[in-house]
N, CA, C and O atoms as CSV, one atom per row, in Angstrom:
chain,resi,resn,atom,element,x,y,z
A,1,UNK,N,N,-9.669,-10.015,-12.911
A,1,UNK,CA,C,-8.911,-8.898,-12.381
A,1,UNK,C,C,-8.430,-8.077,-13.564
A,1,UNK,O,O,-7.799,-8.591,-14.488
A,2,UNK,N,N,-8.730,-6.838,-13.515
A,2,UNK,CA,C,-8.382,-6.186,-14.565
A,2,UNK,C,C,-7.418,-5.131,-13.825
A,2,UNK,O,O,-7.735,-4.641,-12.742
A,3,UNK,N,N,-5.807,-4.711,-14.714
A,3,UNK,CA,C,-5.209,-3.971,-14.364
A,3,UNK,C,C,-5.228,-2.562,-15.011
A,3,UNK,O,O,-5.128,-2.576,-16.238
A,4,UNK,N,N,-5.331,-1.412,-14.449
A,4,UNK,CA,C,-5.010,-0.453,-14.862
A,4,UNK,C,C,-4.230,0.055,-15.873
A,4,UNK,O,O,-3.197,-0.614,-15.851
A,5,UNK,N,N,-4.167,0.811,-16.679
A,5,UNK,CA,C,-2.926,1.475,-17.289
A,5,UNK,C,C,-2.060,1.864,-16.551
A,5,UNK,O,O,-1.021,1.551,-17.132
A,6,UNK,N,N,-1.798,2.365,-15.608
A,6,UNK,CA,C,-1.082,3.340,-14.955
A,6,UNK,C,C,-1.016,2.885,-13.664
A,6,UNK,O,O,-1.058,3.836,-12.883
A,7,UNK,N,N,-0.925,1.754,-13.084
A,7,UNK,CA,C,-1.015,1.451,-11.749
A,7,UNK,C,C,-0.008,0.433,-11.040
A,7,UNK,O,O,0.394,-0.480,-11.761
A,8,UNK,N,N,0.392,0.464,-9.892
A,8,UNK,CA,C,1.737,-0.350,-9.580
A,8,UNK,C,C,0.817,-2.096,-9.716
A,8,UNK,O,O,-0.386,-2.354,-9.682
A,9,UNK,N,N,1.725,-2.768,-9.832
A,9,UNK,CA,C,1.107,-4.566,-10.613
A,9,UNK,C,C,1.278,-4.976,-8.821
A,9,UNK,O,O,2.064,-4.690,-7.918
A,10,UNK,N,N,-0.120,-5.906,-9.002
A,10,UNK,CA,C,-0.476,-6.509,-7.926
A,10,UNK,C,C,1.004,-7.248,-6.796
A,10,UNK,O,O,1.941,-7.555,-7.533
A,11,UNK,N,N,1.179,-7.416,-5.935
A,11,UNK,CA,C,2.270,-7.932,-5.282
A,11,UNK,C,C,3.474,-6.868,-5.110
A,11,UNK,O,O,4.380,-6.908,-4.278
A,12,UNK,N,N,3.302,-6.152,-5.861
A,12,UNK,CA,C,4.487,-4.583,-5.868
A,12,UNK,C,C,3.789,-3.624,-4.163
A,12,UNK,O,O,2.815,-4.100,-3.579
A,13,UNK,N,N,4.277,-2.717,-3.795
A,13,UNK,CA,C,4.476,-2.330,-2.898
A,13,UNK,C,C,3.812,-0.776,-3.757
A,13,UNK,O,O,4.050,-0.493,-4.932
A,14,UNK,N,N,2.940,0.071,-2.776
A,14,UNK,CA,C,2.135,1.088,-3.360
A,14,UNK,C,C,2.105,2.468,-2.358
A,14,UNK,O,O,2.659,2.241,-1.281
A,15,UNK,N,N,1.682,3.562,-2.466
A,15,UNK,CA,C,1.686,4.706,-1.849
A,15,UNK,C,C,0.567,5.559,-1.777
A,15,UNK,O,O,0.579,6.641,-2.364
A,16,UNK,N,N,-0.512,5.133,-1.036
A,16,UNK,CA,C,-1.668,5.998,-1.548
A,16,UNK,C,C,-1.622,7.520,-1.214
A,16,UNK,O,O,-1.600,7.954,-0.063
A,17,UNK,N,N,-1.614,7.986,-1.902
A,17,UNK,CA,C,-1.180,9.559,-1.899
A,17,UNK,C,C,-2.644,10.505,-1.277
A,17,UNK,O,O,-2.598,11.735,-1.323
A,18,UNK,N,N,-3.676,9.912,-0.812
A,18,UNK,CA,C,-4.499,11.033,0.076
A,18,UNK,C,C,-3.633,10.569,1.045
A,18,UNK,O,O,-3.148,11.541,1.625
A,19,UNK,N,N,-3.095,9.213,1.614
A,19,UNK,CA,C,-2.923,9.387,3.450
A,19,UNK,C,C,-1.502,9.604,3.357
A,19,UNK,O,O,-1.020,10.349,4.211
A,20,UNK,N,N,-0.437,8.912,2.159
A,20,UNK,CA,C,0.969,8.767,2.093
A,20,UNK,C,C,1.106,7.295,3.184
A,20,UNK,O,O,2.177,7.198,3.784
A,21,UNK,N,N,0.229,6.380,3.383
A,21,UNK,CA,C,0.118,5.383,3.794
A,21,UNK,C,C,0.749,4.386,2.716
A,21,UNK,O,O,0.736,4.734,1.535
A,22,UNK,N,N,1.307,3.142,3.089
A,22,UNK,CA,C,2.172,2.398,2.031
A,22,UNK,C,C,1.548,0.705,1.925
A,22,UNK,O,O,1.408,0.200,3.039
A,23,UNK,N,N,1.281,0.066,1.096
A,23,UNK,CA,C,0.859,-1.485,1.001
A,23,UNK,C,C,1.373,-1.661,0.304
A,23,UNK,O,O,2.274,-1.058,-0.279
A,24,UNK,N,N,0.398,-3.531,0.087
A,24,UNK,CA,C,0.911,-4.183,-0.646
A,24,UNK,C,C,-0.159,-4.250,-1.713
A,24,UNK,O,O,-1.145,-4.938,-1.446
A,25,UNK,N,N,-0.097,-3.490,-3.159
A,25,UNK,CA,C,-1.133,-3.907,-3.831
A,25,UNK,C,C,-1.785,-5.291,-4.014
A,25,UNK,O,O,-1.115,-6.213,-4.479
A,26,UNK,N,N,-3.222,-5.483,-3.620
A,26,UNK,CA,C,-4.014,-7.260,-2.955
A,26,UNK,C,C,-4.444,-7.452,-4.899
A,26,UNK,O,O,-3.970,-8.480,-5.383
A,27,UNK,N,N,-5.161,-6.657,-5.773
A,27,UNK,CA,C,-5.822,-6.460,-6.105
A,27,UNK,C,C,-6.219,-5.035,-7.007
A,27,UNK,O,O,-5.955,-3.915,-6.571
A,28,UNK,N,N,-6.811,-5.239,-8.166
A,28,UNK,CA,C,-7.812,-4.368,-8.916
A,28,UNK,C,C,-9.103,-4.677,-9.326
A,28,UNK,O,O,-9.307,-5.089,-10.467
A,29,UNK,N,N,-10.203,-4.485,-8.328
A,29,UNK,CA,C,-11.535,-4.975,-8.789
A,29,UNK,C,C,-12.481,-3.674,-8.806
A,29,UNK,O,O,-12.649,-3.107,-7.727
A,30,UNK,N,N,-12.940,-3.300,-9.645
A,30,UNK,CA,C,-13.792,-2.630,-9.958
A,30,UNK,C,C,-13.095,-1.461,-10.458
A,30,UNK,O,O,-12.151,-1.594,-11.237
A,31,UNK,N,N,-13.479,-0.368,-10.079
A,31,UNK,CA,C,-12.949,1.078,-10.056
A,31,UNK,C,C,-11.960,0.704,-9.129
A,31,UNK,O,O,-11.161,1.526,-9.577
A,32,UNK,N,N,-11.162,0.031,-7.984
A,32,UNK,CA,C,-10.270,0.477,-7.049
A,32,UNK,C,C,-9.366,-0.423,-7.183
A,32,UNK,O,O,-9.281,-1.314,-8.027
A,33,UNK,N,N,-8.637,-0.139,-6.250
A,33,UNK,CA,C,-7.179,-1.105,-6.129
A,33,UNK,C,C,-7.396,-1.288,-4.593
A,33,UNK,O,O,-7.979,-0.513,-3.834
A,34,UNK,N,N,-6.808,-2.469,-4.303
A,34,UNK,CA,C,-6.747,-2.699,-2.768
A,34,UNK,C,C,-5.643,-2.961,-2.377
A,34,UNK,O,O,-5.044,-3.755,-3.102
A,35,UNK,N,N,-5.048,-2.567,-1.399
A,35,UNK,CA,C,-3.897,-2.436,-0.168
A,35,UNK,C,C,-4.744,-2.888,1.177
A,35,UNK,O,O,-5.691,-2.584,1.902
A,36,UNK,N,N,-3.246,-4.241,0.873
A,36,UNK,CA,C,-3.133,-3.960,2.498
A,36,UNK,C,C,-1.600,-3.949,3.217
A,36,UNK,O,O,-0.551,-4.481,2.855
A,37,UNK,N,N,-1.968,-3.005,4.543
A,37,UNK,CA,C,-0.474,-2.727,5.350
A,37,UNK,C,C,0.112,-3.521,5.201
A,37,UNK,O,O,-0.389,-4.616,4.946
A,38,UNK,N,N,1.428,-3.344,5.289
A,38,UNK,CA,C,2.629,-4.205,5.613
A,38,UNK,C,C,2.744,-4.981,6.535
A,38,UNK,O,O,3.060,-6.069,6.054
A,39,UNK,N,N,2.639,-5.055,7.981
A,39,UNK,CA,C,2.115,-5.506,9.155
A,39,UNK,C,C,1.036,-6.998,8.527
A,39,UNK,O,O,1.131,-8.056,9.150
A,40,UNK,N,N,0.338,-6.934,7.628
A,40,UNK,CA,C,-0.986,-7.575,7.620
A,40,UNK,C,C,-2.187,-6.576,8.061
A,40,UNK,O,O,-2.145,-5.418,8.477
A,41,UNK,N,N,-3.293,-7.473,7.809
A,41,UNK,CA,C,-4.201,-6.321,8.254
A,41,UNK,C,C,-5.448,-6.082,7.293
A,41,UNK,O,O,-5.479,-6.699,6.229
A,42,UNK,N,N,-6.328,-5.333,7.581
A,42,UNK,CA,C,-7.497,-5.251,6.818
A,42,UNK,C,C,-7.064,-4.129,5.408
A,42,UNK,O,O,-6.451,-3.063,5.456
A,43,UNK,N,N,-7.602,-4.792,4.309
A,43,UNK,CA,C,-6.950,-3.743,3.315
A,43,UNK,C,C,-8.386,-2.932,2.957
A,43,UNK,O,O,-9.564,-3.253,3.114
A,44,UNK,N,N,-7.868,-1.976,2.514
A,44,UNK,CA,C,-8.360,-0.718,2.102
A,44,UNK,C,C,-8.107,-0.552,1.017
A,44,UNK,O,O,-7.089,-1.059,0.548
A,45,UNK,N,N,-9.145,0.390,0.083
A,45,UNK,CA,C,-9.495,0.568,-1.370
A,45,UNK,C,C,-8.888,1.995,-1.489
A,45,UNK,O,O,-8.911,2.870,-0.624
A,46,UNK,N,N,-8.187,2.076,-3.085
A,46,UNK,CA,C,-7.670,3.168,-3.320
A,46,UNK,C,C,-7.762,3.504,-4.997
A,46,UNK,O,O,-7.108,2.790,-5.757
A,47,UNK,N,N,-8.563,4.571,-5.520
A,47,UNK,CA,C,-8.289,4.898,-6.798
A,47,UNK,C,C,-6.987,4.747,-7.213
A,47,UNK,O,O,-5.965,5.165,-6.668
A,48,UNK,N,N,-7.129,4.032,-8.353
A,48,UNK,CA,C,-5.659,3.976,-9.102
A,48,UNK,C,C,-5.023,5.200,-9.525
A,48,UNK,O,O,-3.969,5.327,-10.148
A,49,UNK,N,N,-5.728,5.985,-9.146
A,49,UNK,CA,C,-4.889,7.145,-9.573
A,49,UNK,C,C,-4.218,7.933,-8.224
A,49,UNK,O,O,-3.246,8.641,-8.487
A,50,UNK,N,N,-4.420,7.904,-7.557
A,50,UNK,CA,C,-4.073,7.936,-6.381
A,50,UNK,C,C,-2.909,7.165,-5.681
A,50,UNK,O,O,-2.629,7.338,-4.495
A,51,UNK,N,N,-2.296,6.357,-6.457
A,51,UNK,CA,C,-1.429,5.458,-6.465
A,51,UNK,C,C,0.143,5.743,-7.118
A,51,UNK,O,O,0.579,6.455,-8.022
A,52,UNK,N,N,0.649,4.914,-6.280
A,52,UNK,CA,C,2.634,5.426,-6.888
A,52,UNK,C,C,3.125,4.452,-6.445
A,52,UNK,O,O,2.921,3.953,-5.338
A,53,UNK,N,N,3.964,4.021,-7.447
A,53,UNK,CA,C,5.101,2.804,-6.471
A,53,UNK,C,C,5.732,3.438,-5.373
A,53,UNK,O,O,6.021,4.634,-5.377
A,54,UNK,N,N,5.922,2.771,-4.564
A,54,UNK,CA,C,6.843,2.885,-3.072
A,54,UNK,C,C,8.481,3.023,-3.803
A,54,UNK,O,O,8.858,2.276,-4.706
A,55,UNK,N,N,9.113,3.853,-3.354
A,55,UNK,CA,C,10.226,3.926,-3.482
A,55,UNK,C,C,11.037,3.141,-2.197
A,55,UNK,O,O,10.556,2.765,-1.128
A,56,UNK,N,N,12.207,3.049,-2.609
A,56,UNK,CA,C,12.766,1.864,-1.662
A,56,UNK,C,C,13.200,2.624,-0.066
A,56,UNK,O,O,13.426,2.079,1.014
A,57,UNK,N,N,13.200,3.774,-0.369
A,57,UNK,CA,C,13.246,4.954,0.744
A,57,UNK,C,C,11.573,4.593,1.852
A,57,UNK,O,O,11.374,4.234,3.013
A,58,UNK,N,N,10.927,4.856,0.969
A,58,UNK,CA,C,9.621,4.918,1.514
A,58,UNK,C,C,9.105,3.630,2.085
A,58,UNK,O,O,8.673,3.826,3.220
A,59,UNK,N,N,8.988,2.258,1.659
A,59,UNK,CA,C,9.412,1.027,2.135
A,59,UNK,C,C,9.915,0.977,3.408
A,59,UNK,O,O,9.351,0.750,4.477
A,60,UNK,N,N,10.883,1.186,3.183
A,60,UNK,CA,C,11.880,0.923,4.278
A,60,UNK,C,C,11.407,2.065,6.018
A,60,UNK,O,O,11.399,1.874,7.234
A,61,UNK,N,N,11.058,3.320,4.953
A,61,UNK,CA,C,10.575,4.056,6.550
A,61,UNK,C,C,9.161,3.377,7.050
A,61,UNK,O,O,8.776,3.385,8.220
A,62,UNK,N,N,8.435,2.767,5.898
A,62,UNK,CA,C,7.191,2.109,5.962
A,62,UNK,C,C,7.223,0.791,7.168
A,62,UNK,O,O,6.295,0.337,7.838
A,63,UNK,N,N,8.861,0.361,7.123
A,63,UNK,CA,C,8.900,-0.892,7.602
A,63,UNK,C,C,8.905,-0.724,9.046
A,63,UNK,O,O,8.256,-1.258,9.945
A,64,UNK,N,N,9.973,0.318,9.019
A,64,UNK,CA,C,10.422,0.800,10.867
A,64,UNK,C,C,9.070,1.438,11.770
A,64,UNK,O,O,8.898,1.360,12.986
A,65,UNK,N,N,8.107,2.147,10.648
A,65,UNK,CA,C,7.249,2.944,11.709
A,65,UNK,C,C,6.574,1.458,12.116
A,65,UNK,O,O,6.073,1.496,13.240
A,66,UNK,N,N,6.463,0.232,11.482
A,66,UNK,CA,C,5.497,-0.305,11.475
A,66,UNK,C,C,6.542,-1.211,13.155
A,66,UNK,O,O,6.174,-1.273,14.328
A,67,UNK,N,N,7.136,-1.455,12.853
A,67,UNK,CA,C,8.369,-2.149,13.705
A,67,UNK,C,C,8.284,-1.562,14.625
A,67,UNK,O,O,7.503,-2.181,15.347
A,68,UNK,N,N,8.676,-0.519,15.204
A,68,UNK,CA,C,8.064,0.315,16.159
A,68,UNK,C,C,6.792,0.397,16.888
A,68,UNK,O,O,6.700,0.542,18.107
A,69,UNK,N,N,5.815,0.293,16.055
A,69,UNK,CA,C,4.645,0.755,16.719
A,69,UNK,C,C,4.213,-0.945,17.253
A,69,UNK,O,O,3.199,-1.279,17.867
A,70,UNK,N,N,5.257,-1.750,16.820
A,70,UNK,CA,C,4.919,-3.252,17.647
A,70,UNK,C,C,4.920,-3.280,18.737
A,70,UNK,O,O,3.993,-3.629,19.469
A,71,UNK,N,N,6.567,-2.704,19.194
A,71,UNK,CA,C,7.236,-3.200,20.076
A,71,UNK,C,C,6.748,-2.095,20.892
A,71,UNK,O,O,7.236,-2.295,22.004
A,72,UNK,N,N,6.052,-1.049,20.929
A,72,UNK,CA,C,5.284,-0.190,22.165
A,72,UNK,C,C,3.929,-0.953,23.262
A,72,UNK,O,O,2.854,-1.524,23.079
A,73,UNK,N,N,4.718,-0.565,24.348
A,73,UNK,CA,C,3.931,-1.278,25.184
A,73,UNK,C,C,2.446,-0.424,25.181
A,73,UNK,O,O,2.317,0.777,24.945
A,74,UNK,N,N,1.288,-1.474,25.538
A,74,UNK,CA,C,-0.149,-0.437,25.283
A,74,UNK,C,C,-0.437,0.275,26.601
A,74,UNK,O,O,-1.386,1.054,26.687
């Protein structure tokens, strides 16, 4: 696993800035970084540059949309 210069460290909490979608950095393998949701879930690949730590603001709204979209009936 090789880490980036510039990239939030694996287990830190991340912001991919095309969707403004929030994880948990899994990983740096190759060219990408991988996230996955908070919830759990299938993770998805993201240029490290494309990347920002989660602020504790952002987290936290990260947590409720996710909390929310549980407890909706289908």
């Amino acid at each position: 696993m090789t880490l980036p210069a510039a990239g939030p460290e694996p287990g830190s909490y991340a912001v991919d800035l095309r969707s403004g979608r929030v994880g948990r950095v899994m990983a740096y393998l190759g060219p990408d970084a991988y996230l996955r949701p908070l919830g759990g879930g299938r993770e998805w690949e993201c240029p490290p540059g494309e990347l920002k730590a989660a602020s504790f603001s952002e987290l936290l709204r990260a947590r409720v949309r996710e909390r929310n979209a549980q407890g909706r009936l289908p």
